[in-house]
Backbone as JSON, one array per atom type, in Angstrom:
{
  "sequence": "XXXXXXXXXXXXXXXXXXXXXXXXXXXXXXXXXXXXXXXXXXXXXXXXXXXXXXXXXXXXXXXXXXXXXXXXXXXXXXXXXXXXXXXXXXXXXXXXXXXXXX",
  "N": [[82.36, 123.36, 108.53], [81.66, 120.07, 110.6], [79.52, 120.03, 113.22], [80.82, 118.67, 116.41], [79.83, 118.34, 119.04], [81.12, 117.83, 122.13], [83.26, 115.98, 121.68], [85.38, 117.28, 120.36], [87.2, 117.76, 122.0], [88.51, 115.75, 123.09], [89.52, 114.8, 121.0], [91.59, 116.65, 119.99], [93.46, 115.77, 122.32], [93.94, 113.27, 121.98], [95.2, 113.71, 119.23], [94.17, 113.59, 116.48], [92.91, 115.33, 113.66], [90.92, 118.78, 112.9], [90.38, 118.67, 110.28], [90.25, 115.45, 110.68], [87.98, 115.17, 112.59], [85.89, 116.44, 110.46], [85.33, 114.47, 108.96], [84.98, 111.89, 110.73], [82.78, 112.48, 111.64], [80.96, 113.41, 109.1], [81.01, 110.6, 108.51], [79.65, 109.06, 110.65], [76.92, 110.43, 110.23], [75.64, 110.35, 107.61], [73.48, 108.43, 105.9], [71.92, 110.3, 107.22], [70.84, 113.17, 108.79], [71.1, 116.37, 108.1], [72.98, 116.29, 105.63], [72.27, 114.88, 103.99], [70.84, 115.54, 101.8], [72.51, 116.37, 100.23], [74.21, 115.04, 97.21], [76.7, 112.29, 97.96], [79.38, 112.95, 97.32], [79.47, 115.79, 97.2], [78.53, 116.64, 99.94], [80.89, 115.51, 101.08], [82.64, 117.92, 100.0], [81.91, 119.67, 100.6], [81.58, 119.48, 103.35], [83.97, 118.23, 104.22], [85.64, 119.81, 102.81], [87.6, 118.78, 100.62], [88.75, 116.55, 97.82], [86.77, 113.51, 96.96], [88.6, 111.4, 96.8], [90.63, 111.92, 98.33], [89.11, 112.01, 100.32], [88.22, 109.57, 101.25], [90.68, 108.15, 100.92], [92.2, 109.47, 103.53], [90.28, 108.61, 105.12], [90.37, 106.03, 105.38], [92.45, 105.69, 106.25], [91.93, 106.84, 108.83], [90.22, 104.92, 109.98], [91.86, 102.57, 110.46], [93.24, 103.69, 112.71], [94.0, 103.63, 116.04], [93.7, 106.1, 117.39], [91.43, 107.14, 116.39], [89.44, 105.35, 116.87], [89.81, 105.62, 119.98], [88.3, 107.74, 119.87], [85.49, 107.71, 118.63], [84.16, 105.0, 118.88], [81.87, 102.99, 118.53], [81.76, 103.99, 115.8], [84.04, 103.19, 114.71], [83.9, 100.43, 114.64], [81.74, 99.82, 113.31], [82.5, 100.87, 110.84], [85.19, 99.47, 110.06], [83.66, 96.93, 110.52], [82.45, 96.86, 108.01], [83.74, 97.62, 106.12], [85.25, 94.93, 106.35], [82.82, 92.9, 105.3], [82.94, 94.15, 103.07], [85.09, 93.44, 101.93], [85.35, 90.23, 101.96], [83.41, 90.07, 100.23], [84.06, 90.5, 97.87], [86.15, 88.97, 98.1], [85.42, 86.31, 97.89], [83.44, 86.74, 95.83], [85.06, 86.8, 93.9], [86.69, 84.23, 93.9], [84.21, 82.59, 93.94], [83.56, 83.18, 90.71], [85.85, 82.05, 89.54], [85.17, 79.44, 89.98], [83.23, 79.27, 88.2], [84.31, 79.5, 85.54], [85.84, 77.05, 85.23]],
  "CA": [[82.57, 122.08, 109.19], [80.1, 120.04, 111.07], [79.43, 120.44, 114.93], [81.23, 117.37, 117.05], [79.86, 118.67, 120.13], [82.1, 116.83, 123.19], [84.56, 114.94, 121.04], [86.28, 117.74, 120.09], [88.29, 118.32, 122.83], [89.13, 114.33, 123.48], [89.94, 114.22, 119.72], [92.5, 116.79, 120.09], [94.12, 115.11, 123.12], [94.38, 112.05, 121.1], [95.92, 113.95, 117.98], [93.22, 113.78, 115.97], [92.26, 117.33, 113.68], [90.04, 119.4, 113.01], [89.66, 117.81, 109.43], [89.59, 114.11, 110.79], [87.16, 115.22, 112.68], [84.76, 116.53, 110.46], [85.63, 113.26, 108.22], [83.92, 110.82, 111.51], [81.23, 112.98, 111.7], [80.1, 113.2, 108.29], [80.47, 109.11, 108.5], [78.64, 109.08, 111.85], [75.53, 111.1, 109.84], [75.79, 109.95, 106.51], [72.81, 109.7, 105.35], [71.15, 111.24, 108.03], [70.78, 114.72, 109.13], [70.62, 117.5, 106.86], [74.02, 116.16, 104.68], [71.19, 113.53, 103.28], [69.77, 115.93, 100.48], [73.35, 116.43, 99.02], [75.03, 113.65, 97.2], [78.05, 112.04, 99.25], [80.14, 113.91, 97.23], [79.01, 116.98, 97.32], [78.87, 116.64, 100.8], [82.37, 115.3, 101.4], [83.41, 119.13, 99.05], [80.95, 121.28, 101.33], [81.6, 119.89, 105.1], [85.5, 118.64, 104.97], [86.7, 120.48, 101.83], [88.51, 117.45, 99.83], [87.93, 115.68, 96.65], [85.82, 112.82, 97.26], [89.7, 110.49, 96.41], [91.22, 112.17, 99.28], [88.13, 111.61, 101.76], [88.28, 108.47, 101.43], [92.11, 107.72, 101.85], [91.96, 109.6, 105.17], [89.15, 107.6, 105.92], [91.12, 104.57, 105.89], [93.66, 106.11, 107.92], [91.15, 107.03, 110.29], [89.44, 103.85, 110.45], [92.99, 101.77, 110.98], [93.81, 104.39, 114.0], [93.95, 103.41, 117.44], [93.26, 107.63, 117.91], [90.0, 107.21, 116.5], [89.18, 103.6, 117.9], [89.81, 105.72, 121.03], [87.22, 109.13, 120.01], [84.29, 107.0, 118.32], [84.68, 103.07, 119.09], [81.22, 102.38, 117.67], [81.64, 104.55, 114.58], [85.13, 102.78, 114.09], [84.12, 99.52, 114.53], [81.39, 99.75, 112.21], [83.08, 100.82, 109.42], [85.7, 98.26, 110.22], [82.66, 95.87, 109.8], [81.95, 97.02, 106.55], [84.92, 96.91, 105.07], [85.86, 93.38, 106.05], [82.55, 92.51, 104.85], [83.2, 94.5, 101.13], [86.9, 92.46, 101.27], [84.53, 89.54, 102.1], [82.26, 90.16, 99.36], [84.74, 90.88, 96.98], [87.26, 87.63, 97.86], [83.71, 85.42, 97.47], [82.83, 86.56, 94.42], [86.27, 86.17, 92.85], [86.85, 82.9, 93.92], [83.1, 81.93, 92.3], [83.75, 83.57, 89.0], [86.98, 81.26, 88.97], [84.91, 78.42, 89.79], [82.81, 79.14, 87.16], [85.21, 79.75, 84.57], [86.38, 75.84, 85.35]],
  "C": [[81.33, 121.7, 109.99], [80.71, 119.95, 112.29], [79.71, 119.21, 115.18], [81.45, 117.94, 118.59], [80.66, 117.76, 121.21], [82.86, 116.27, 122.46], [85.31, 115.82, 120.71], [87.75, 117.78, 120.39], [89.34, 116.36, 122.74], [89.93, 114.03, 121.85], [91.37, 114.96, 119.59], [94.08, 116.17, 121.02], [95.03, 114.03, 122.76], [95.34, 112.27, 119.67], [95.48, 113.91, 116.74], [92.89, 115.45, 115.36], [91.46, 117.54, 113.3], [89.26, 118.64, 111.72], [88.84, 116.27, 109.76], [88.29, 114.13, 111.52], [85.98, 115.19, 112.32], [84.57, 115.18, 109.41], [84.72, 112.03, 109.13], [82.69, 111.68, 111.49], [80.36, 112.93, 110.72], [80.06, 111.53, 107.62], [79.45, 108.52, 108.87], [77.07, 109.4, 111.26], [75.4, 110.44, 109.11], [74.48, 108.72, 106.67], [71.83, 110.38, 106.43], [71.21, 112.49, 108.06], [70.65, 115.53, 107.97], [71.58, 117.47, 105.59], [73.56, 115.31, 103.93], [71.08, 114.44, 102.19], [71.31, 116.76, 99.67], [73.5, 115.21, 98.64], [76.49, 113.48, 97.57], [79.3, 113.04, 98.89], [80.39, 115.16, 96.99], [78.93, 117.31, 98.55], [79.99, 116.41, 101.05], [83.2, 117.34, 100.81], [83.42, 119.96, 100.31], [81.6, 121.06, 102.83], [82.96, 119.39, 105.12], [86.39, 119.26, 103.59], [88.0, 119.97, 101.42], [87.6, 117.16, 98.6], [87.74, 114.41, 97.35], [87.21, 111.49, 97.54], [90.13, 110.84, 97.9], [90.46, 111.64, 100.56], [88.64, 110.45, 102.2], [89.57, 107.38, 101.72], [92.16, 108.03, 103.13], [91.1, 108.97, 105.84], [89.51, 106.47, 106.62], [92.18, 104.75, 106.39], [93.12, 105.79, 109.19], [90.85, 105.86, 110.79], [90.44, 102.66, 110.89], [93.53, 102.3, 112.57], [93.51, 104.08, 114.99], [93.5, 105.16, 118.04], [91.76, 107.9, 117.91], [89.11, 106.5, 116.79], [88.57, 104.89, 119.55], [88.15, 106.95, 121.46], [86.06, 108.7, 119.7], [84.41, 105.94, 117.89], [83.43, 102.99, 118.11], [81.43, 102.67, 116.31], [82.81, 103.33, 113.44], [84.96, 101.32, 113.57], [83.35, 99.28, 113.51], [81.94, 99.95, 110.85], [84.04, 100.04, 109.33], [85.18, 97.1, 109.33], [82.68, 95.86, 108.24], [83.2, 96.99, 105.48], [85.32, 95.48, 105.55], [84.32, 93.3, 105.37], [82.58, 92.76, 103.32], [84.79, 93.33, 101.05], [86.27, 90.8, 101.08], [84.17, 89.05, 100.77], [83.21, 90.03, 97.97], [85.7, 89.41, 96.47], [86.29, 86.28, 97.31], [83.72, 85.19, 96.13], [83.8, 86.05, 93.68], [86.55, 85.17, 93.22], [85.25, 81.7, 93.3], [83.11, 82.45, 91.2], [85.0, 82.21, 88.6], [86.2, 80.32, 88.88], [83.98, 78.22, 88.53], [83.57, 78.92, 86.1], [86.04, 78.16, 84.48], [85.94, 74.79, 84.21]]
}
């Protein structure tokens, strides 16, 4: 697992485990630190020991949670961001393909 020096403790408090943990952290890095010279899913195997399907459902647990809102606000809100802008990106395009298709 990876090191979440100080949040640990506040993450348990909150109800938060040991997995979701290492799940924000290797968000938080991603691609930084030394989990850069795997690929994501190879990382996701090695530091929270899931298939790459699973990560990413808990992810969007995590990232809906008021628990983890509470343990890493910026982390949360960013990825927040990023998914409204992929739902964004996504509702966009399919509404110009229709218009094309007119």
């Amino acid at each position: 697992m990876l090191a979440w020096a100080g949040m640990a403790r506040e993450a348990a408090e909150v109800g938060l485990s040991e997995r979701d943990l290492a799940i924000l952290e290797l968000e938080r890095q991603w691609p930084l630190g030394g989990v850069a010279t795997l690929s994501k899913g190879a990382a996701i195997r090695r530091y929270v020991g899931c298939a790459p399907g699973t990560y990413y459902r808990e992810l969007a647990v995590l990232v809906a949670s008021p628990d983890a809102l509470q343990v890493d606000p910026l982390l949360i809100r960013r990825l927040r961001k990023a998914k409204t802008a992929r739902l964004r990106a996504r509702f966009e395009g399919s509404s110009e393909d229709s218009q094309r298709n007119r």
